[in-house]
RONUDO-905267 format. One line per 8 residues: number of its first residue (from 1); for each residue x, y, z negated of N, C-alpha, C, O, CB. Coordinates in steps of 0.02 Angstrom, whole numbers. Glycine has a CB too. Layout:
residues N
NUM = X,Y,Z,X,Y,Z,X,Y,Z,X,Y,Z,X,Y,Z  ...
***
This chain:
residues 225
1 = 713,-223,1811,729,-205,1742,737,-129,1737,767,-100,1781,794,-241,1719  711,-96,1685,708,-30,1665,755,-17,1620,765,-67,1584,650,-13,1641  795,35,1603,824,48,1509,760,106,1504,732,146,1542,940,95,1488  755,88,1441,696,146,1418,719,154,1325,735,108,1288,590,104,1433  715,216,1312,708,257,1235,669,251,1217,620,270,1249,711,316,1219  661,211,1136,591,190,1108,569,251,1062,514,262,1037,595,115,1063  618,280,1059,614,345,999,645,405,1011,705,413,1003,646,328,932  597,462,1035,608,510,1076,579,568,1036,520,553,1028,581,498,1145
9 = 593,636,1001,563,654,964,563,755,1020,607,789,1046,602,630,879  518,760,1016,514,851,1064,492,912,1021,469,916,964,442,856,1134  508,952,1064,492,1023,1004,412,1028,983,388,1077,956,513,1112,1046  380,973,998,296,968,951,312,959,892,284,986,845,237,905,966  381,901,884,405,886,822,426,934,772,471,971,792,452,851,831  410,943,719,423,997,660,507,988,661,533,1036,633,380,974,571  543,953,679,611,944,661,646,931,739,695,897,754,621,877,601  615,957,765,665,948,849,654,1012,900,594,1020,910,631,867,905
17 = 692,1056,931,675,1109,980,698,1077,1028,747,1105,1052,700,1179,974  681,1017,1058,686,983,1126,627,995,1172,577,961,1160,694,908,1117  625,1042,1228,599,1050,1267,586,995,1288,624,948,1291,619,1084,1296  497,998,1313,507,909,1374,522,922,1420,540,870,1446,449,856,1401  532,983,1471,559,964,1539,623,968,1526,657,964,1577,540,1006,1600  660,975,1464,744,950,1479,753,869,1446,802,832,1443,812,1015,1428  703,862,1430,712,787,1418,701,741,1477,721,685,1492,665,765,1365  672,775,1498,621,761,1576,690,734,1609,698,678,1635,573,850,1630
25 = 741,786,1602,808,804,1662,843,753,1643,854,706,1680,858,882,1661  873,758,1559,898,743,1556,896,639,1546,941,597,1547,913,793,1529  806,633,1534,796,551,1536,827,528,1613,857,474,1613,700,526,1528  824,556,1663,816,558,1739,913,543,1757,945,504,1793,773,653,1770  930,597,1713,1015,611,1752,1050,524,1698,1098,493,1721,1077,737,1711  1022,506,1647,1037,452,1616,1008,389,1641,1015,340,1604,1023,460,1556  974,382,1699,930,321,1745,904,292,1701,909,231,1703,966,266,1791  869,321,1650,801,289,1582,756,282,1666,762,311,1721,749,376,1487
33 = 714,229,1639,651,223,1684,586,247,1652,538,233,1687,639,149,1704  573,274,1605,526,288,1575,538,351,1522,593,342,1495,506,229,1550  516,392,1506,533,431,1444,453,420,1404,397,440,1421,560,526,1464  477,378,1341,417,372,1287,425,431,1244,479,431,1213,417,301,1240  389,479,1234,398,537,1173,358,515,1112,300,510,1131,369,617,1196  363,502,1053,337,485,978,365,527,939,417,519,906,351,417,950  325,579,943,323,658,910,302,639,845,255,600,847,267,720,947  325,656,775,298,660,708,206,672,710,179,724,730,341,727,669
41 = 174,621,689,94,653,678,55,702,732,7,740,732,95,699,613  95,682,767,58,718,873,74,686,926,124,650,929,90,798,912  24,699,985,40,680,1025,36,736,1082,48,735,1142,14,627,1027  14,784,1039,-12,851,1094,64,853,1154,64,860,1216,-21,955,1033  108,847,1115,170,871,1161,166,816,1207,168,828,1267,251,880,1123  162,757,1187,157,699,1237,117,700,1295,138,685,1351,137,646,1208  59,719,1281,1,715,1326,0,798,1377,-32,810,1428,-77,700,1269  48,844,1339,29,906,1392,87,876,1450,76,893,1508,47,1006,1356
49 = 162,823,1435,198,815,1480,182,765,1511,211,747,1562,249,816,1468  125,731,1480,94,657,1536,72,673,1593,67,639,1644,30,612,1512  51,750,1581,-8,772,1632,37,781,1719,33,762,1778,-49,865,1597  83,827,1669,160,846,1725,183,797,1772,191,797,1833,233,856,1683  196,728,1697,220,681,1732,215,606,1709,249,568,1674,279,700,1741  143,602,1753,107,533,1731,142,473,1769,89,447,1788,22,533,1751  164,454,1780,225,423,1812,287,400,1783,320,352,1801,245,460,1853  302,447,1727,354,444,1687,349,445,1631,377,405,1592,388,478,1696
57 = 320,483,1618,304,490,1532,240,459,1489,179,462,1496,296,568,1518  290,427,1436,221,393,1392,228,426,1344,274,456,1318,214,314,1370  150,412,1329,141,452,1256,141,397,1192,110,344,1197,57,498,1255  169,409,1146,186,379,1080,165,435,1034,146,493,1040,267,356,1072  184,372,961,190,435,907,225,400,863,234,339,868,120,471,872  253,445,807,260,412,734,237,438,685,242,497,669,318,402,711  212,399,660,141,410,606,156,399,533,150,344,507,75,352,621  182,467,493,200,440,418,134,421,373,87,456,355,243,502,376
65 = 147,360,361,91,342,324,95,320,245,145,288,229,65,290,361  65,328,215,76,315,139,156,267,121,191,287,73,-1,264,113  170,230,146,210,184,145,285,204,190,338,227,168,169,124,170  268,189,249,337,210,301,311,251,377,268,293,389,383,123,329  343,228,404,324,271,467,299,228,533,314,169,538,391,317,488  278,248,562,246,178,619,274,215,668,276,276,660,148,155,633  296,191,715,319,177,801,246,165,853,225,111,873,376,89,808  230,205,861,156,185,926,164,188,965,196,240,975,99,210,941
73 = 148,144,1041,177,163,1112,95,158,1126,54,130,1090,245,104,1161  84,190,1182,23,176,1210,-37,213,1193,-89,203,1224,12,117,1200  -32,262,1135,-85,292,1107,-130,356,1148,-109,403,1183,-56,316,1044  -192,340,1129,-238,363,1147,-266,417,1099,-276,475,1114,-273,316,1163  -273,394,1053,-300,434,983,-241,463,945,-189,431,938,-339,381,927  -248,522,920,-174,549,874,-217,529,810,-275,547,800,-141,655,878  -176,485,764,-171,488,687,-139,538,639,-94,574,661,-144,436,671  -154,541,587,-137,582,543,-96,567,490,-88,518,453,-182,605,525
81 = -69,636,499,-21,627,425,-42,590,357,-99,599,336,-8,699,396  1,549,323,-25,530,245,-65,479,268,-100,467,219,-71,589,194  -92,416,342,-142,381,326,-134,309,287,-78,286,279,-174,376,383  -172,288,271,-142,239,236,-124,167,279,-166,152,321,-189,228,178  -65,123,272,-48,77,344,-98,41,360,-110,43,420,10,25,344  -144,-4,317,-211,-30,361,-241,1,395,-243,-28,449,-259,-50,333  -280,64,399,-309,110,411,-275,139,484,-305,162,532,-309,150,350  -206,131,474,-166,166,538,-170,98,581,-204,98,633,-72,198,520
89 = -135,38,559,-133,-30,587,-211,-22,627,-210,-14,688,-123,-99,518  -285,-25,589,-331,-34,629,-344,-5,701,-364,-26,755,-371,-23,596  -321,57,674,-341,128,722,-321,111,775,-353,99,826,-309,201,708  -239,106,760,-200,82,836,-225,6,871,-239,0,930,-106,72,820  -228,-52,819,-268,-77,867,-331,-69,916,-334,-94,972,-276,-109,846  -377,-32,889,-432,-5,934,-419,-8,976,-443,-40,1023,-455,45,935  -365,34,973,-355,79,1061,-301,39,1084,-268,74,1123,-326,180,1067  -286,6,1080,-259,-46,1118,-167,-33,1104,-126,-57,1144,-292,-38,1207
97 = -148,4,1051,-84,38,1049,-19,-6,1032,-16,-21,973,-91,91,999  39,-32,1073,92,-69,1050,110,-39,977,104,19,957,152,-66,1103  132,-92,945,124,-73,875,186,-95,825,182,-153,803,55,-105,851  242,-56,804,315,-44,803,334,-18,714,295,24,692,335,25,869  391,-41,666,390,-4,637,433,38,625,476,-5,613,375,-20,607  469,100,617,509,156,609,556,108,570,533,67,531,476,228,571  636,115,582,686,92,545,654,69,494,617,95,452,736,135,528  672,17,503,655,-15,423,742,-24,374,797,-21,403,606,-119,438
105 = 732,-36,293,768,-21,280,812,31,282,869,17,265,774,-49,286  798,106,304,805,153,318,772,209,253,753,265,268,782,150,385  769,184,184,728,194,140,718,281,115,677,301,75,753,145,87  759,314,146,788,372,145,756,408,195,754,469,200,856,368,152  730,366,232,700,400,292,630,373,323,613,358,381,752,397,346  596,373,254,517,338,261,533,257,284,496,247,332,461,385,333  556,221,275,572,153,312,520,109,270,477,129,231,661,124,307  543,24,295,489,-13,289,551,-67,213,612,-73,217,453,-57,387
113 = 500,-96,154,534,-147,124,518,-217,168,490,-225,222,512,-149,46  541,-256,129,538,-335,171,477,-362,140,443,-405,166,610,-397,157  463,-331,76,373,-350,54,348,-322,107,330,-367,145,332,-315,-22  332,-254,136,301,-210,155,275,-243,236,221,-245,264,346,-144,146  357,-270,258,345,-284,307,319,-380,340,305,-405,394,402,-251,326  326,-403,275,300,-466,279,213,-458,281,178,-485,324,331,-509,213  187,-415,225,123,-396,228,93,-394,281,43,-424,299,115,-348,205  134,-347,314,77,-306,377,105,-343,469,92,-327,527,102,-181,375
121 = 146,-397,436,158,-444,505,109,-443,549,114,-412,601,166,-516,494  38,-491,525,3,-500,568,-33,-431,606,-84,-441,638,-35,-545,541  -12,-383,603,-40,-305,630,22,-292,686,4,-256,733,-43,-230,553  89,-314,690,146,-301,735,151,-349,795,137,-409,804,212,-305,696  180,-292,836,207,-308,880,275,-300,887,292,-335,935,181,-288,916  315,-275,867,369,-275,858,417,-232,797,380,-215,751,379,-265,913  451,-222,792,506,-205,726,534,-168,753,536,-185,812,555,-255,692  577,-90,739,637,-69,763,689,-99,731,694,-102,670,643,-5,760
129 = 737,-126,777,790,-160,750,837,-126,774,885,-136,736,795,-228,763  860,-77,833,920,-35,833,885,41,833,831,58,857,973,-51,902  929,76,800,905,162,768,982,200,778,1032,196,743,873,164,657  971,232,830,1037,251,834,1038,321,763,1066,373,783,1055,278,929  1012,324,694,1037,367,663,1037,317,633,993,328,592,1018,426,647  1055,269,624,1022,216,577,1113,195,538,1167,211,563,966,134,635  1104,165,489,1183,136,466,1188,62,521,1141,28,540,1186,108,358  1246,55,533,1245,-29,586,1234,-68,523,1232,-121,554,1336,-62,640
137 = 1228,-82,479,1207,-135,408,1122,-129,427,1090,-179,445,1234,-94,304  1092,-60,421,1043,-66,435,1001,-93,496,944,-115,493,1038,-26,422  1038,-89,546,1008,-118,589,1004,-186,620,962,-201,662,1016,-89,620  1062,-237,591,1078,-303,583,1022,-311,521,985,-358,538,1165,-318,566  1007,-291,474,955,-315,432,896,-316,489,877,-368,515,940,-265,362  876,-265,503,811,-260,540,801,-326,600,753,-364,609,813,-180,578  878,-319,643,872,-389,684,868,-444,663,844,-491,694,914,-403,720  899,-447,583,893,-521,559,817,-545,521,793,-597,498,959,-532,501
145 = 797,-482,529,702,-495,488,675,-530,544,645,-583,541,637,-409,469  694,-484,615,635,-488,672,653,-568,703,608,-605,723,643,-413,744  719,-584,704,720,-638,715,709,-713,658,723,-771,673,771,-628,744  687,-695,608,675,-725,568,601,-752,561,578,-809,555,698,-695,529  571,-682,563,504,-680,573,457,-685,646,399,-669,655,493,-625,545  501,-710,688,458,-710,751,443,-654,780,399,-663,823,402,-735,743  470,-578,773,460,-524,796,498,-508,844,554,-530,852,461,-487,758  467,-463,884,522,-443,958,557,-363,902,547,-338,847,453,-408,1074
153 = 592,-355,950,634,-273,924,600,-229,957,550,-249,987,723,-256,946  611,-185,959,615,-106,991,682,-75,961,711,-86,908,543,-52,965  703,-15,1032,777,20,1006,763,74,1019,722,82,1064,847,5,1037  792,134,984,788,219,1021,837,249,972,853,238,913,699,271,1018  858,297,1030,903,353,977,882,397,923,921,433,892,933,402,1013  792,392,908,774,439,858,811,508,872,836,541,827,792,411,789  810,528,943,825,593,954,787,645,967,744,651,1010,858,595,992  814,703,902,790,782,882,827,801,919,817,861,912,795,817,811
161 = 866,797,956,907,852,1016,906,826,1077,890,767,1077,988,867,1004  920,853,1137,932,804,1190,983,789,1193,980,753,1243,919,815,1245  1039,788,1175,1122,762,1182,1100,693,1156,1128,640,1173,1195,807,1126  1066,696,1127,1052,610,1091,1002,574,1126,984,517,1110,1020,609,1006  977,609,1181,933,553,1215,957,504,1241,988,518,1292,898,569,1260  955,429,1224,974,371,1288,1024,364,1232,1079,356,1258,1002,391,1387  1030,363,1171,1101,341,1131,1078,261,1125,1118,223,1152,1118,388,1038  1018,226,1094,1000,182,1106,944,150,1123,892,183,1119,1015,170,1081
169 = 939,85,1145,849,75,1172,875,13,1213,935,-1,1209,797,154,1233  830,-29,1257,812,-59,1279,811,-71,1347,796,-21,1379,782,-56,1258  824,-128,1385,828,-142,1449,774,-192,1453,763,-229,1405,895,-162,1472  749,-195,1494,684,-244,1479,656,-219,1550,660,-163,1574,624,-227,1398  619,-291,1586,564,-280,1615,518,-220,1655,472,-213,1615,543,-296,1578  507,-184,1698,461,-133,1682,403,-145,1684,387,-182,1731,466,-86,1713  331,-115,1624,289,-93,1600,253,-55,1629,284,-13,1662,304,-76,1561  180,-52,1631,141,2,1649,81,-9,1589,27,-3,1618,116,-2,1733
177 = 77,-14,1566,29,-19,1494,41,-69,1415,83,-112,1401,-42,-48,1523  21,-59,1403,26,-88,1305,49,-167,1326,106,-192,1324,-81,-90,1243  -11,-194,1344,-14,-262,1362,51,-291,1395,70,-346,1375,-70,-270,1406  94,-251,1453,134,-278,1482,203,-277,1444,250,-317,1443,130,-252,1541  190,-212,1410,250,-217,1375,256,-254,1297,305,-258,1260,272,-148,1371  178,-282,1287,212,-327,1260,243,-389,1298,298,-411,1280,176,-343,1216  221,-408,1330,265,-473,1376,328,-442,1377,375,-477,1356,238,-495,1465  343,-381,1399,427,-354,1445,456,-368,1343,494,-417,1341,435,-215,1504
185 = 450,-354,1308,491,-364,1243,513,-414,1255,574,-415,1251,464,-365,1179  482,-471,1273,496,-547,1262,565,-562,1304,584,-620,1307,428,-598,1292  592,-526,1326,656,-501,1381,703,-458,1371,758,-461,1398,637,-473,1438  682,-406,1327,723,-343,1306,811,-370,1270,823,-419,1235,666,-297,1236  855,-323,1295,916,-335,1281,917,-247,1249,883,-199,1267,968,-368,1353  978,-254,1190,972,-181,1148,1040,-156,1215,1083,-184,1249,1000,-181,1029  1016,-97,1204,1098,-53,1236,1095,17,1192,1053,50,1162,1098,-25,1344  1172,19,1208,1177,67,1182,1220,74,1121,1247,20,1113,1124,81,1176
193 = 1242,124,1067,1263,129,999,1253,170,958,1217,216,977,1310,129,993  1274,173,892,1235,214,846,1273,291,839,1328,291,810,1229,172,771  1253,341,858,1276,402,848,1282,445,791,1253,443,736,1251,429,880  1337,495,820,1390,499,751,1346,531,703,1291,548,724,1468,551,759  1362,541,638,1305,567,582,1283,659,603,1231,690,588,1353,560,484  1338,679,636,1349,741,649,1274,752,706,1275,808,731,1434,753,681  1233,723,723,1197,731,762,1102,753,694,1043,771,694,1211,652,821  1134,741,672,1069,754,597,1053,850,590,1005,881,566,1123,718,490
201 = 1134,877,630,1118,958,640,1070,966,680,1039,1019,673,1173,1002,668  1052,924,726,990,938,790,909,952,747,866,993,765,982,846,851  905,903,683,839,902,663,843,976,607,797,1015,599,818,818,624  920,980,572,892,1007,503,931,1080,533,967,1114,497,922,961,412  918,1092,590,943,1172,607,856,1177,642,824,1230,641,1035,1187,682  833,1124,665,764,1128,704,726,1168,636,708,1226,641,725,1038,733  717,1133,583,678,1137,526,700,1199,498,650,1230,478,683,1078,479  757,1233,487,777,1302,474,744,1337,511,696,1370,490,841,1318,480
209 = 764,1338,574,732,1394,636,665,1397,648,635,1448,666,755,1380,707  634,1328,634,566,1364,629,518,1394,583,464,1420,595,535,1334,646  550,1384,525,515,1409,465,551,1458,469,535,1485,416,511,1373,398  595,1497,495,610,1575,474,583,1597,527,573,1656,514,687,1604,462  553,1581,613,533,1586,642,424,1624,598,381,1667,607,564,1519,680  440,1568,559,378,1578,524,359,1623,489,312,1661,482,367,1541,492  419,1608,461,425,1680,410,439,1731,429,421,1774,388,467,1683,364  469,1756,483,468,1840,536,400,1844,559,373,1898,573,524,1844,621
217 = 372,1786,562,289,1801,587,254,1819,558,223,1868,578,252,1763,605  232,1780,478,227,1823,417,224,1884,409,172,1914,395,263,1816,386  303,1919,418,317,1998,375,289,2023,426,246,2064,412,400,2035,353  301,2008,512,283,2055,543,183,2057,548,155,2102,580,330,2045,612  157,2022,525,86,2027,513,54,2062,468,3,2096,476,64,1977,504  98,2048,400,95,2083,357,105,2176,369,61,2219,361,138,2048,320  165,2184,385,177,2255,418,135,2276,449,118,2331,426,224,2263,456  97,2256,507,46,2274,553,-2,2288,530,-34,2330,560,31,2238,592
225 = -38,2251,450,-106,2250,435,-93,2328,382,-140,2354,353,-137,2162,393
***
């Protein structure tokens, strides 16, 4: 059995300055067996630390799509911002990608409705049902869909900082590709709890600093020319 973070977000992410080799450290000093990274609309950050450390690190993504946000483990292909969810649903099947959705009921934060997510059932593999930014109401809804509907869960801390890596996620089985982990779900126990709201400074100090980052880049270009 592994614990592994289903929702891991790095400084590729527009809203996180999490280095991957301190996620690297810090997945390691927390005995995660795996570090999955699902960077906003990339996977570049994923795939330059797969290279480092193919052994450990999977590449994911989360994909805002017209509707909510998708959870991908396993991806091969990066999708794009704005696609529309059939279109994303197909893609990832192609390539063979476990296939997850971002907090649902989380409506505030791109999430999924219970139309939305009855629709696009037959395209899942599993639901996030624990979100450690998530409200605990919200995430008892999400478990009571997935078990309603025949769906396995997925858990992660949705962490923009590393202090929040390993807040929540999954013990399950270990995995070495899409396929296995869908079987290892069929086993998964949640761990973990939901962290304090005060952890939301990790994303929206990320999103300050880099747009003024942007903006010193700007004047000083401007000045030069």
């Amino acid at each position: 059995m592994v614990k592994v973070d289903f929702h891991v977000h790095s400084i590729a992410s527009k809203d996180s300055l999490s280095k991957g080799e301190k996620l690297v450290a810090r997945a390691r000093e927390l005995g995660l067996g795996k570090l999955i990274l699902t960077d906003h609309n990339t996977i570049g950050g994923a795939l330059e630390l797969q290279e480092r450390y193919p052994d450990f690190v999977i590449v994911g993504e989360e994909i805002l799509t017209t509707k909510g946000e998708i959870l991908a483990v396993f991806v091969k292909e990066e999708l794009p911002k704005g696609i529309e969810p059939l279109e994303a649903f197909k893609r990832l099947k192609d390539q063979g990608a476990f296939i997850s959705l971002s907090h649902p009921y989380a409506h505030m934060r791109h999430g999924w409705t219970e139309a939305e997510m009855e629709e696009y059932l037959p395209w899942l593999d599993a639901i996030e049902i624990a979100n450690a930014r998530n409200l605990p109401e919200m995430n008892r809804s999400a478990a009571h869909f997935a078990a309603d509907h025949g769906l396995y869960g997925t858990a992660g801390s949705d962490a923009h900082g590393v202090p929040e890596l390993g807040a929540m996620g999954l013990e399950l089985p270990d995995f070495q590709n899409a396929e296995e982990l869908r079987e290892a779900v069929r086993f998964a126990k949640v761990f973990g709890k939901v962290s304090s709201p005060f952890v939301r400074f990790y994303s929206r100090s990320a999103v300050f600093l880099k747009a003024l980052d942007r903006r010193l880049h700007i004047m000083g270009t401007s000045k030069k020319s």
